[in-house]
ZAFI-104882 format. One record per residue (C-alpha): x, y, z. Coordinates in nm, 2 decimals, always signed. Layout:
REC      X      Y      Z
REC      X      Y      Z
...
//
This chain:
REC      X      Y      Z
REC  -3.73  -2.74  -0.01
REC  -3.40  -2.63  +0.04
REC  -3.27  -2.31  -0.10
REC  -2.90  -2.25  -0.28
REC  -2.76  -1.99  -0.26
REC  -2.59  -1.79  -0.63
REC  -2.23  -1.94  -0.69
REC  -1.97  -1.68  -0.66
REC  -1.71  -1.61  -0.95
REC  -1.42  -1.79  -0.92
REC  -1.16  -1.62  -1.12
REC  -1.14  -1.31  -1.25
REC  -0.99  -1.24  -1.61
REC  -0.92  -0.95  -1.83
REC  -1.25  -1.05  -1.98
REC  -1.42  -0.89  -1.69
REC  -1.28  -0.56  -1.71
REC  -1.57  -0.37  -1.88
REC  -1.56  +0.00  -1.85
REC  -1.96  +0.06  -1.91
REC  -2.00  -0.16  -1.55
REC  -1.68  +0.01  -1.38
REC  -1.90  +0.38  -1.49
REC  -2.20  +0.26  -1.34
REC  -1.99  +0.21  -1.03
REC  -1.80  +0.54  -0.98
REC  -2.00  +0.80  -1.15
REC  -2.21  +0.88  -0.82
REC  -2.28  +1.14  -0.56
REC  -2.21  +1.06  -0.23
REC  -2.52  +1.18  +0.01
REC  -2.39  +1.36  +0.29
REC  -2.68  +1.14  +0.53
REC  -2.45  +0.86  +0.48
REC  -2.20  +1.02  +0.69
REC  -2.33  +1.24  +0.94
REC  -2.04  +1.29  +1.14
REC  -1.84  +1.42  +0.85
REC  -1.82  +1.83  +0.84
REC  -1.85  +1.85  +0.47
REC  -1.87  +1.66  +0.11
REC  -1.59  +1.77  -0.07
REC  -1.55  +1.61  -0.44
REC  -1.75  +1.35  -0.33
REC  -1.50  +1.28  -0.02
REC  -1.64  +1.31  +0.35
REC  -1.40  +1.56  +0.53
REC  -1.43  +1.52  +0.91
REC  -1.28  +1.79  +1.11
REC  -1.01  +1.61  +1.37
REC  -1.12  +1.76  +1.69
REC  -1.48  +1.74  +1.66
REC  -1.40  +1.38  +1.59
REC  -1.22  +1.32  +1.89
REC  -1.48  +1.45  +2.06
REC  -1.75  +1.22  +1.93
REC  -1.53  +0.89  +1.98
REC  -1.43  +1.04  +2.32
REC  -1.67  +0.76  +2.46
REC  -1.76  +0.40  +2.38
REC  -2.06  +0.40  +2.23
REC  -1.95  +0.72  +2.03
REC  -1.61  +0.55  +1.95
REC  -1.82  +0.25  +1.77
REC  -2.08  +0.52  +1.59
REC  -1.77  +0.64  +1.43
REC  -1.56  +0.35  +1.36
REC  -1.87  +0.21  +1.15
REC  -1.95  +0.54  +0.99
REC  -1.57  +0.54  +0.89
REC  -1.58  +0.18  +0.79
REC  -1.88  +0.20  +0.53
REC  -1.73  +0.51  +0.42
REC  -1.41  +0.30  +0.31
REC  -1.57  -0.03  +0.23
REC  -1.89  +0.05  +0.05
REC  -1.88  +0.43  +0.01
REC  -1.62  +0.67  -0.16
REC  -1.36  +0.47  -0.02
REC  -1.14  +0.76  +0.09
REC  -1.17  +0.98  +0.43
REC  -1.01  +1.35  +0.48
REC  -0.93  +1.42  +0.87
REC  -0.87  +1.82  +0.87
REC  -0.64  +1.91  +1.13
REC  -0.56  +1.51  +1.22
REC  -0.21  +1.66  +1.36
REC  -0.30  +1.98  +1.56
REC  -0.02  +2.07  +1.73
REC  +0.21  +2.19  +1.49
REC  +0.50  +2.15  +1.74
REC  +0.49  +1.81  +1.70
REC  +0.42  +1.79  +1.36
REC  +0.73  +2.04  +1.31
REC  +0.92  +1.82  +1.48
REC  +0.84  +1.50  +1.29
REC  +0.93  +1.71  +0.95
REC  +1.26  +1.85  +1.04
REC  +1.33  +1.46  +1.17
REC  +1.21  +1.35  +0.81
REC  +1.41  +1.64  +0.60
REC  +1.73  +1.55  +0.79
REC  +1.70  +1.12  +0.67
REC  +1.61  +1.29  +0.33
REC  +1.96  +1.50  +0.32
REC  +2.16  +1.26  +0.51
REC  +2.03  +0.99  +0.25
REC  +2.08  +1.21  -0.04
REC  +2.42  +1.25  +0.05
REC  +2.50  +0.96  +0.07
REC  +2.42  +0.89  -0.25
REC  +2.13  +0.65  -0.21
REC  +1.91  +0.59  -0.49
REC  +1.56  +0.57  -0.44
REC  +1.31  +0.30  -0.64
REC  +0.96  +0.39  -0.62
REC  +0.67  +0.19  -0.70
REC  +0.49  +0.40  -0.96
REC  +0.69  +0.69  -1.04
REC  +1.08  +0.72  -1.20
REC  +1.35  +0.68  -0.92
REC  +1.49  +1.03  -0.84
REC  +1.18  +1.20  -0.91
REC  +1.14  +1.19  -0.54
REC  +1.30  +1.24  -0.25
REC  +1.21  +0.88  -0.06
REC  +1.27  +0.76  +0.28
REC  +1.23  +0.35  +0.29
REC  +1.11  +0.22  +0.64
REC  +1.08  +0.59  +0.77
REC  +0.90  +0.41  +1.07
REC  +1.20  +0.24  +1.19
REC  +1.42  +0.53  +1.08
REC  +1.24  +0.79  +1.30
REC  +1.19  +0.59  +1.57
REC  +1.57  +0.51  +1.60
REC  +1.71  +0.89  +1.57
REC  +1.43  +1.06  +1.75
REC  +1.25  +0.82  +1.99
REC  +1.11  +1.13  +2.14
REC  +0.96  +1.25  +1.83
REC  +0.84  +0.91  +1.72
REC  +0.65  +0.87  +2.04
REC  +0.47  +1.22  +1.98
REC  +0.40  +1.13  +1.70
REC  +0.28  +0.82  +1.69
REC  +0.05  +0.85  +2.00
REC  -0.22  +1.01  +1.76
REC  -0.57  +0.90  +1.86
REC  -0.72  +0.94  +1.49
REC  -0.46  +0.73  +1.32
REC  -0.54  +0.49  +1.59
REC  -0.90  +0.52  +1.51
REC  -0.91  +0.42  +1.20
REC  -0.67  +0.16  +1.22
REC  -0.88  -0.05  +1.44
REC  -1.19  +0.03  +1.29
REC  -1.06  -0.11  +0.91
REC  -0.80  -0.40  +1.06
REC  -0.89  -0.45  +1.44
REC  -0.69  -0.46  +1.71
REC  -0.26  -0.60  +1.66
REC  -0.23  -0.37  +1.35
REC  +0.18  -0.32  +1.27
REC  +0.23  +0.03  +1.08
REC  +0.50  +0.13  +0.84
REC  +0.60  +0.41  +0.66
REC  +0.76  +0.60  +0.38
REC  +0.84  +0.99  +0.35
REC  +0.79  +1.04  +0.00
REC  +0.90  +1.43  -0.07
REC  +0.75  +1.54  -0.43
REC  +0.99  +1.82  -0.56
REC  +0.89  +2.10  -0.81
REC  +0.88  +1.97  -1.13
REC  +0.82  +1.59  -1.02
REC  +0.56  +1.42  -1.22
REC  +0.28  +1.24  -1.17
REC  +0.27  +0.87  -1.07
REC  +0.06  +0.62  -1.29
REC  -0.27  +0.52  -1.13
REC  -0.27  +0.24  -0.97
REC  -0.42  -0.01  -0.65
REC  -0.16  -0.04  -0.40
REC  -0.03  -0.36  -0.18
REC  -0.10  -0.64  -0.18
REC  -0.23  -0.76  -0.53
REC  -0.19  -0.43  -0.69
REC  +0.21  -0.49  -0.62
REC  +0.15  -0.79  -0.85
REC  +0.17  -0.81  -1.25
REC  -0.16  -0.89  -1.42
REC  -0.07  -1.23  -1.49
REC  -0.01  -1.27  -1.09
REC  -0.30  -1.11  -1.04
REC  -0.52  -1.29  -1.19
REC  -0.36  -1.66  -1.09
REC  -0.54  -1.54  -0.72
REC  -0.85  -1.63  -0.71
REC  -1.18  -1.38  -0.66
REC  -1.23  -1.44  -0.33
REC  -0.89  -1.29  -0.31
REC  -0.94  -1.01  -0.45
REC  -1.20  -0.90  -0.24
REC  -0.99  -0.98  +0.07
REC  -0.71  -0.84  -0.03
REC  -0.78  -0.48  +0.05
REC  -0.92  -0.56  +0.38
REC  -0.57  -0.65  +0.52
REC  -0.40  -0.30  +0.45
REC  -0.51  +0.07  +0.52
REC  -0.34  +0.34  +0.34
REC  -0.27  +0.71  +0.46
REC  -0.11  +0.96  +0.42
REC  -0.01  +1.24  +0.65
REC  +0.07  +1.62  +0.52
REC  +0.35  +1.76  +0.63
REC  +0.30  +2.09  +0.47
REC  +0.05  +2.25  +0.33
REC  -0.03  +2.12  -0.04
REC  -0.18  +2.39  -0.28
REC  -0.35  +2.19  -0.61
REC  -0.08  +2.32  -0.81
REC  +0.15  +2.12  -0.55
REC  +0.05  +1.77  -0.70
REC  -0.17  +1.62  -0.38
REC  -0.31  +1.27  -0.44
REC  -0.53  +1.21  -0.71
REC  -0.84  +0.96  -0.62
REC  -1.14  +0.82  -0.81
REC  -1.44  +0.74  -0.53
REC  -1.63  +0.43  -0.52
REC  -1.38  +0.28  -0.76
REC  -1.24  +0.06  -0.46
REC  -1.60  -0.11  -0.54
REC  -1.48  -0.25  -0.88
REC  -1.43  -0.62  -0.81
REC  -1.15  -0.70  -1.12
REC  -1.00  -0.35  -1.10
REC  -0.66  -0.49  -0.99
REC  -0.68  -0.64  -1.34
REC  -0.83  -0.33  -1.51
REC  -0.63  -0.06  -1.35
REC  -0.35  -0.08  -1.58
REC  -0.56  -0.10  -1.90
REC  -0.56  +0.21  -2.09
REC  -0.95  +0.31  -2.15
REC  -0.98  +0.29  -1.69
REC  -0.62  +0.49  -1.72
REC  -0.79  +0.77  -1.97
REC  -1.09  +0.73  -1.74
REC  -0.92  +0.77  -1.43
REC  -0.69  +1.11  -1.61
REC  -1.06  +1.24  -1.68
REC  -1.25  +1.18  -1.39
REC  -1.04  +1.17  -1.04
REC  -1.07  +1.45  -0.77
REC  -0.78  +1.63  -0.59
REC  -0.82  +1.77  -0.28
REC  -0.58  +2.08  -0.15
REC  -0.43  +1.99  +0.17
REC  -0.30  +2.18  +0.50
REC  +0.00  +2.05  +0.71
REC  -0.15  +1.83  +0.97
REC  -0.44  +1.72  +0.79
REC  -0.46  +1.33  +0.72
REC  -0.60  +1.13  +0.40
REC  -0.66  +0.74  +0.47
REC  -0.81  +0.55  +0.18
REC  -0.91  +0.18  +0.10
REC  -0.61  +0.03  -0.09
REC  -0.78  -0.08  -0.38
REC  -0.89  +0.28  -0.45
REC  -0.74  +0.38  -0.80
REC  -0.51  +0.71  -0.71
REC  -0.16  +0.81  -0.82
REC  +0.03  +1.12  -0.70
REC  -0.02  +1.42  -0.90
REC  +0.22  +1.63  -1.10
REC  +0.44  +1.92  -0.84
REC  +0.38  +2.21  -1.10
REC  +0.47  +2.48  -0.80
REC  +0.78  +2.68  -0.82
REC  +0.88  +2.60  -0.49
REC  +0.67  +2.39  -0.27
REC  +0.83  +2.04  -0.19
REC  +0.55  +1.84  -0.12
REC  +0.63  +1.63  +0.20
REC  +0.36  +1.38  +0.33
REC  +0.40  +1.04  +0.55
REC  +0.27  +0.73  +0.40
REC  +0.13  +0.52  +0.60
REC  +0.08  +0.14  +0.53
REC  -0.11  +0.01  +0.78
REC  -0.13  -0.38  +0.80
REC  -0.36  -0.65  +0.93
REC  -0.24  -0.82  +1.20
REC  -0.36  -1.18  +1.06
REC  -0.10  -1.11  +0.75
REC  +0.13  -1.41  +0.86
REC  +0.21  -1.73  +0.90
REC  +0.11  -1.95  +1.28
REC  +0.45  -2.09  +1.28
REC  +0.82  -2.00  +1.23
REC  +1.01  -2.18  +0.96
REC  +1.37  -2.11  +0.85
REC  +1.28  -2.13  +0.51
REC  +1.63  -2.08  +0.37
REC  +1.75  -2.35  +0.56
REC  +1.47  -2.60  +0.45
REC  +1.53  -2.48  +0.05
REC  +1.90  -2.50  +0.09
REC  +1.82  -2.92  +0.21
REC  +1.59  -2.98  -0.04
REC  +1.73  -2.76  -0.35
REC  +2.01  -3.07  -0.43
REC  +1.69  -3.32  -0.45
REC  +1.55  -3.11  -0.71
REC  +1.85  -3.05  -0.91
REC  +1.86  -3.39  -0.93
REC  +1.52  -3.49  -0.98
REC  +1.49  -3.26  -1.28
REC  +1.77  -3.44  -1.44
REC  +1.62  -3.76  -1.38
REC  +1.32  -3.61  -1.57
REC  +1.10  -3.44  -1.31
REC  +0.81  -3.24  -1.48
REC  +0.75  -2.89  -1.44
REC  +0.48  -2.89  -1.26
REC  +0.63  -3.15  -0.98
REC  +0.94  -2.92  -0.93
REC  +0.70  -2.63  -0.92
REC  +0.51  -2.76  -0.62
REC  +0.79  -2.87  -0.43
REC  +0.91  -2.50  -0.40
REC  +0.62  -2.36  -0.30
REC  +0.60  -2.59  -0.03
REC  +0.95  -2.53  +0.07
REC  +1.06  -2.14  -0.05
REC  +0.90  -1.79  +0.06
REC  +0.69  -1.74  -0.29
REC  +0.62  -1.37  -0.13
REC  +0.88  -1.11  -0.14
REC  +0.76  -0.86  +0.11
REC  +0.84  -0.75  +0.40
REC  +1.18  -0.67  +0.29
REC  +1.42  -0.38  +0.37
REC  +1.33  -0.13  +0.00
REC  +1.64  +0.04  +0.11
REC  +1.90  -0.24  -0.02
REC  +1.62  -0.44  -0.20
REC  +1.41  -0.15  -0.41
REC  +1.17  -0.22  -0.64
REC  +1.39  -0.03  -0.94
REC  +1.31  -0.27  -1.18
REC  +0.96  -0.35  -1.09
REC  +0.72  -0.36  -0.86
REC  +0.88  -0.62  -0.64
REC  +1.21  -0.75  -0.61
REC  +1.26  -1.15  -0.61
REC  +1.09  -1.35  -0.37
REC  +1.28  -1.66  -0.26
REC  +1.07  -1.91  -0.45
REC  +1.16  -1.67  -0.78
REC  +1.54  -1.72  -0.69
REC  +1.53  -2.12  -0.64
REC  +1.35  -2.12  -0.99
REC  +1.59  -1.96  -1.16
REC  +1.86  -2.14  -1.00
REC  +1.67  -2.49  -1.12
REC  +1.67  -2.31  -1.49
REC  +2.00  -2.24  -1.51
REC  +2.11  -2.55  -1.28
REC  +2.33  -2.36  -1.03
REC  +2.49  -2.57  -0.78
REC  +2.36  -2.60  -0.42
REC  +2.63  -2.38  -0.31
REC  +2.58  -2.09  -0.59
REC  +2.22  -2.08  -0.49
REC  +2.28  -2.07  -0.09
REC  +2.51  -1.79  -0.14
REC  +2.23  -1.61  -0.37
REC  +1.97  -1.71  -0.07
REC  +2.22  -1.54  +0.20
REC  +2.27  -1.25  +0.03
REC  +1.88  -1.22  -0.05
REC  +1.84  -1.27  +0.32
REC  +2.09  -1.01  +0.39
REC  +1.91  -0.73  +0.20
REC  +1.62  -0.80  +0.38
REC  +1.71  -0.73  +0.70
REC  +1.61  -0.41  +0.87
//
């Protein structure tokens, strides 16, 4: 007698969101046994002093003890991790900020406006591509930097090996508010409606191809506005449909943690945690950290394909197949075969998600053009220039 396994969901609606089951979910205490190299249990968050756990994944077998404790701690546990003193030598930490505060002031003066995903542009101070930015005034200072073991750690345990980091400075000023709460990229970049086109299985994978963290680069006081986080809410299969909903947004103002931090120390957090930057109430503290978006190697296509060159030869077939009476649907599949229907990576310095939380993605711009029935040559210009923006 054979045995069948339980048939997964499929797709995940608003429907699903029920608060009562998200409840059951988050309202628990995490057991300190479940993470015995952590120093402490703080808020329900394991807090692992840095050195001691340098010292533990010193050798192999120690290196795979903690890359699995880290791992269930992100995947099944409170989903968050605190590294105290992640950055111990404040020289080079020092360095990195003073690199950071002079792209903020050179940027400010410049006049460059800022879009930010979940907050108002100008609330922060916000360095786009920070990676690229750093490494390219202070290679010295990006190598120091970036040669820290922890951050290295935990990278390959949650992606594996060929993980490509990037990074934002995002500088919280006194007075800046709070960010919504949110998930964060990929799906929780997406509107509900996108959202919820992907399928379940999707949502699931999703947050196994980013890490999130977030580095302090001074120290943050409560009243300073650090991160706010709800554990064991990554754990919540439709919450990238229920995090905008306003009974899990009331939920989420009532129930998340916040955690002072010390320059140096280091947060990293499963992506589909719910969190949101907290309010800068201090008189005087600008509250600088690193963001670090840390992505799966397999994030990509196998092949290379000018895409803008295989829209701009097919774009006059549909033009002209929708006047001979193509359906919606037919013109529909045609550019997702042919156009990028995914708007990242792109450069968020000339193409900032101001009125959104993503700017067009190719496929968006060929749609359009079909609506409106731009000519070939109107439509490769928009292409070009879309291309342009996207550049580093």
């Amino acid at each position: 007698m054979s045995v069948v396994a339980p048939r997964s969901q499929t797709w995940l609606s608003a429907a699903d969101c029920a608060l009562d089951t998200f409840r059951a979910l988050v309202e628990r205490t995490t057991d300190p046994g479940d993470h015995p190299g952590a120093d402490a249990v703080e808020q329900n968050v394991p807090v692992y002093d840095g050195e001691r756990l340098r010292v533990r994944a010193a050798t192999g077998p120690g290196r795979r003890e903690a890359q699995a404790e880290l791992v269930h701690a992100l995947l099944d546990g409170p989903g968050i991790v605190v590294f105290k003193g992640a950055f111990p030598d404040s020289t080079v930490l020092g360095r990195a900020t003073e690199a950071f505060t002079a792209l903020i002031e050179e940027e400010r003066a410049a006049g460059s406006a800022r879009g930010d995903h979940f907050a108002k542009p100008g609330a922060n101070d916000r360095v786009w591509n920070a990676l690229e930015k750093l490494a390219r005034t202070a290679p010295e200072v990006f190598a120091d930097y970036y040669a820290n073991d922890l951050i290295a750690l935990v990278a390959t345990a949650w992606l594996g090996p060929g993980y490509q980091i990037t990074s934002q400075i995002n500088q919280v000023n006194p007075g800046g508010a709070a960010q919504s709460v949110h998930r964060d990229y990929h799906l929780g970049f997406l509107s509900e409606a996108r959202a919820a086109a992907y399928p379940a299985h999707v949502h699931r994978l999703s947050p196994a191809l980013t890490l999130q963290g977030a580095v302090a680069h001074c120290d943050m006081p409560v009243e300073s506005g650090p991160t706010l986080y709800l554990p064991y809410s990554q754990t919540y299969e439709p919450g990238y449909l229920a995090w905008r909903r306003p009974e899990f947004m009331a939920y989420f103002a009532g129930h998340h943690v916040q955690l002072p931090l010390e320059a140096g120390d280091a947060v990293f957090f499963n992506p589909a945690l719910f969190h949101a930057a907290g309010h800068n109430r201090s008189a005087d503290i600008r509250r600088m950290a690193n963001l670090l978006q840390i992505s799966s190697a397999f994030g990509r296509a196998m092949e290379t394909v000018d895409r803008e060159a295989v829209v701009n030869a097919v774009f006059p077939v549909l033009r002209r197949r929708k006047a001979e009476g193509a359906t919606e649907e037919w013109l529909h599949n045609v550019v997702a075969a042919c156009a990028e229907g995914y708007p990242f990576p792109t450069n968020l310095d000339l193409d900032p998600p101001v009125d959104g939380l993503a700017p067009d993605s190719q496929a968006d711009l060929v749609r359009r053009a079909l609506e409106r029935d731009r000519t070939p040559d109107a439509l490769r210009a928009e292409l070009r220039s879309g291309a342009e923006r996207r550049q580093s």
